[in-house]
Residue, then its C-alpha position, 0 to 999 in steps of 0.5 A: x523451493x516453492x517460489x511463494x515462499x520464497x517471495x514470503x521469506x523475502x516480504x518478512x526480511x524486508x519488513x524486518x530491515x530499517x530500510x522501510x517503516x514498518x507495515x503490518x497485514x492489514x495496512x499492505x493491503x490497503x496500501x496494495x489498494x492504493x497501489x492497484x487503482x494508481x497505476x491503472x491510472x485511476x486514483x482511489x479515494x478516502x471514501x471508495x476505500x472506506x466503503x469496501x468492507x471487504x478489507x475491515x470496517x471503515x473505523x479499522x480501515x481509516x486507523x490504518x489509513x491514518x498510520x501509512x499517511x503518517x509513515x509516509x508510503x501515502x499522501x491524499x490530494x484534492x481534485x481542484x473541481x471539488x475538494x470534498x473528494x480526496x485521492x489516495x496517492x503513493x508517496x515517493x517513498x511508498x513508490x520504492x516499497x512498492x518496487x522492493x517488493x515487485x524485485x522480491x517477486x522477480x527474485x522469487x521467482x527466478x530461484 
């Protein structure tokens, strides 16, 4: 079988188990977001991700935002220098759904 549908089949039945809250579309991919820029090692802020409209409109963006920070993958965190600023982090819990899905990926691959 084509190793993207695999890896599609295996995103749908962890999204479908109890392990994790569930997480729609447009949340993985802001959650993707904030997982991209923290491991190149620079932190996303509220601000640079509610201007990218190429996801939603900030409105939708900050809905969403909302609904993973009470889900528990993202925490935000002040800058001391400047606590206007604030960075989106993953959430220990947001680190292991990160790392289910990169073995579903390894998984898909391999079969």
């Amino acid at each position: 079988m084509n190793p993207y549908i695999n890896f599609v089949n295996l995103v749908k039945a962890i999204s479908a188990s109890d392990t994790f809250p569930k997480v729609g579309h447009l949340p993985r991919l802001i959650l993707d977001e904030i997982a991209l820029n923290e491991f190149q090692g620079s932190p996303l802020t509220v601000r640079n991700l509610l201007s990218n409209q190429a996801i939603a409109s900030p409105a939708t963006l900050h809905k969403h935002l909302m609904a993973l920070r009470r889900s528990g993958y993202v925490y935000t965190a002040s800058v001391t220098e400047d606590r206007r600023s604030k960075y989106l982090k993953l959430t220990a819990q947001g680190h292991q759904y990160i790392s289910t899905l990169s073995k579903a990926l390894v998984e898909a691959s391999l079969t």
